[in-house]
N, C-alpha and C positions, 0 to 999 in steps of 0.2 A: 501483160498489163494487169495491174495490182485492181480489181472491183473493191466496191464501197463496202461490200461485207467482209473483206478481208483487210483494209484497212482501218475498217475500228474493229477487228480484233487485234491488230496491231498495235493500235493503241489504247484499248484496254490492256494490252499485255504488256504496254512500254509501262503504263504507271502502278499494274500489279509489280513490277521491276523492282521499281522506286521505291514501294510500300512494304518491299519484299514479302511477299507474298506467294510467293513462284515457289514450287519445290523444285527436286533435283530437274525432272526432264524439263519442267517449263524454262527453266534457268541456262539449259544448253541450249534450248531454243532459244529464248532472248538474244545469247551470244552469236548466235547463228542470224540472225535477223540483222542483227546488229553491225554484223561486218558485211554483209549484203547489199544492205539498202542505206546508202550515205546521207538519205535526207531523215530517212528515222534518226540516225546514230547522232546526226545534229539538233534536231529535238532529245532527244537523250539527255546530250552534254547542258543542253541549255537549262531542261526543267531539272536536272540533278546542281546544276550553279546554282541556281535559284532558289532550292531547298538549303544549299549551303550557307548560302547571303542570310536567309531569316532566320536560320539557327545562330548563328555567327551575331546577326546584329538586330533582330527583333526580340522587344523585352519578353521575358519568359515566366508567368506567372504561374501560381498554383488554383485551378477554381475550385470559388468555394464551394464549401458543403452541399449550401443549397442548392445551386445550379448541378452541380453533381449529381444531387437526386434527382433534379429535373430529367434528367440526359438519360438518367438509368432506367427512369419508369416509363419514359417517351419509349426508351429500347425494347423495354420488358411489353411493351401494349402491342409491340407487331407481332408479327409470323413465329411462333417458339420454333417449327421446323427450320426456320432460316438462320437459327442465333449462332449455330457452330456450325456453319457450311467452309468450309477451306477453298480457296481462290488456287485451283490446279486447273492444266491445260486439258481438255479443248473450256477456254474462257465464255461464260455464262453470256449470254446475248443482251442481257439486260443489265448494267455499269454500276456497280457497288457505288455506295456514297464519295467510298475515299476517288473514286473515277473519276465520280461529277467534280468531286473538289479541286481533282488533280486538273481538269478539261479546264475549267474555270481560269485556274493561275495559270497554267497555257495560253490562254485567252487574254491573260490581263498582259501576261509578256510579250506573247504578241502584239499588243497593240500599244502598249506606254513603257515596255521595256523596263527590265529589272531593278534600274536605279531609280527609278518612278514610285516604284511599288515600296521597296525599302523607305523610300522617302515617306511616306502616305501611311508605312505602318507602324504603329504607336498604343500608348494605351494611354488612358484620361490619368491625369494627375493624381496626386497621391492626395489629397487633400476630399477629391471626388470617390475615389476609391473606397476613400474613411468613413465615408457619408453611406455608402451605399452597405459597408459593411455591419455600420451599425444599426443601419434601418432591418438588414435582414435578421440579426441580431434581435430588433424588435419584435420584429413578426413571432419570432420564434419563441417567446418570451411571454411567461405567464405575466408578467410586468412590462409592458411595452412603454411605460412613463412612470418617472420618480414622484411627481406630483399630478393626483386626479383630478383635474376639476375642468368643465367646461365654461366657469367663469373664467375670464383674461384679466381679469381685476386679484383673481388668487394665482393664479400661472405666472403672471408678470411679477409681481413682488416675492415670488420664491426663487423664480432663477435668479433676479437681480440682487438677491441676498447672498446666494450661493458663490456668483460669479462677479459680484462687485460691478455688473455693466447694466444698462438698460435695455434690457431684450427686447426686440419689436415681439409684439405677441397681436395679434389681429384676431378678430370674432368674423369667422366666414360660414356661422349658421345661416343666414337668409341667401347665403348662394350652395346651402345642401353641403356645406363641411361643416361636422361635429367638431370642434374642437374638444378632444380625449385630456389632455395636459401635455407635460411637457416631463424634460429626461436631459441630462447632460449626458453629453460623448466626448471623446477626446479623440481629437482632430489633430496631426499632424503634434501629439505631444501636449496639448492645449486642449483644456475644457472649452464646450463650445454649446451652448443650447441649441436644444430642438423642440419643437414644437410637433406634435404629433395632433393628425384631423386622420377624420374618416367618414368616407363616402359608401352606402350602405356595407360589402362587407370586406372593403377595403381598406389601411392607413396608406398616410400618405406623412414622410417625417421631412417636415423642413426645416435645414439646422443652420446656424447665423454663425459666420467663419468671420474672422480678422481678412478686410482685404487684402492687405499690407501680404500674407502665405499664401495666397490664389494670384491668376493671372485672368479672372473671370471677365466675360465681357458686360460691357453697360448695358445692353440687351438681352432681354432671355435667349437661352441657345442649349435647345435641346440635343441632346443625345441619350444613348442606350449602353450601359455596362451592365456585364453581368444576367443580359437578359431585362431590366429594368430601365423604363423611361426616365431620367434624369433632367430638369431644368437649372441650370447654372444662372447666375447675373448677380450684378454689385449697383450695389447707389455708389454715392458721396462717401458715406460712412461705416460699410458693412458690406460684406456679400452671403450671397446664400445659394444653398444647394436644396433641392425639394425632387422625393423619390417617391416611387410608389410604384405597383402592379395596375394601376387602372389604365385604364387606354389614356395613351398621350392625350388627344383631345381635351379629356377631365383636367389632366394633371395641368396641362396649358390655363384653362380655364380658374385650378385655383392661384396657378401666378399671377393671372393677371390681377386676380379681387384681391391677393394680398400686397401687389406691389399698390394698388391703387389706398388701400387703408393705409398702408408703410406711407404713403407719400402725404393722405391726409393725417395723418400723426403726428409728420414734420411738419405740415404746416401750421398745425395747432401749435405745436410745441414753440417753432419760432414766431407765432403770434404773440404768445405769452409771454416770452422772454424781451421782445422790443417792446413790449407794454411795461416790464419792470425800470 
């Protein structure tokens, strides 16, 4: 009878396998294990399908830069004796990252099976993507806006000059966003304003797309790329995407003051026009 301490070294060793990981002896081992015990061998085949399914048919991006660094310094802040330890038999009692990850989609197959999963994985539009890219773009930039001014009255009339459209531009100082100015990017091939706030030492850049190239929904609908909180949503005549490093919370909070100006805008704006 197989004890609990010898079956998760078993499966730590079925997914150092997978990771390959394993040098020569541990690899004769695996093989030996592997013809042995018919219910391991069938986990085996399963989590190695599985690996194949989302190489096969989950998109495959490159990350950027900045997240890169993020990942390297998170790496660099642990244990330096742990950074080049090699995954050789008898298997470390305590489950490397790539373990937990691999235990996980075990877990996830287990219970909603692999066409589930394939189904479910995805990555945010290109449209979102563009948004997020050129926000970090911003950050990084001794220039994070083409025009300075935390008047809306000089930010609106230069993008609108630039882009030929009427940009909503909103003043969110008495809810604690500085409007910095604004910045055109290019979305999906397409110049697109943004408008760039910040919250003590935070931006945050919401940038105004053509609904017509998103599938955005009529309600805010937050999500996370890249590591960054992201709020999505479209009126009648625009959609917008708004990004930033500040706790969701914030970033919630400045959608909600800017759709609330966006809407009294419009209403101004169609007040004045049935009055003509």
């Amino acid at each position: 009878m197989i004890g609990n301490s010898d079956r998760e070294d078993r499966f730590l060793m079925l997914h150092a396998a997978l990771d390959g990981e394993l040098d020569a002896a541990g690899a004769i081992e695996m093989e030996r294990l592997l013809s042995s015990d018919p219910a391991l061998a069938k986990e085996y085949e399963c989590l190695k399908a599985l690996r194949q399914a989302i190489h096969a048919q989950a998109p495959r991006e490159t990350a950027p830069e900045a997240l890169r660094a993020r990942v390297l310094a998170a790496a660099e802040s642990g244990d330096p004796g742990t950074r080049h330890l090699t995954l050789v038999r008898p298997i470390s009692k305590r489950p490397s990252w790539r373990a937990f990850a691999a235990a996980i989609a075990a877990t996830i197959v287990a219970s909603v099976g692999t066409e589930k999963l394939i189904s479910t994985a995805g990555s945010p539009d290109e449209a979102t993507l563009a948004v997020v890219a050129s926000h970090m773009r911003g950050q990084i930039s001794d220039h994070p806006v083409d025009v300075e001014s935390s008047d809306r009255h000089t930010v609106k009339p230069w993008l609108s000059a630039k882009l030929a459209v009427d940009a909503m531009v909103a003043d969110l100082a008495p809810e604690d966003f500085e409007l910095l100015g604004g910045r055109i990017d290019i979305v999906g091939g397409n110049p697109a304003p943004t408008l760039v706030y910040k919250r003590r030492q935070h931006f945050v850049s919401v940038t105004e797309l053509r609904p017509e190239l998103t599938n955005y929904p009529a309600a805010p609908q937050r999500k996370t790329v890249d590591g960054y909180p992201v709020v999505i949503w479209k009126d009648d005549a625009r959609a917008y995407a708004a990004v930033s490093d500040i706790a969701p919370a914030d970033l919630d909070a400045l959608v909600a003051a800017f759709r609330e100006a966006a809407a009294k805008e419009r209403g101004q704006t169609s007040a004045t026009e049935s009055e003509k």
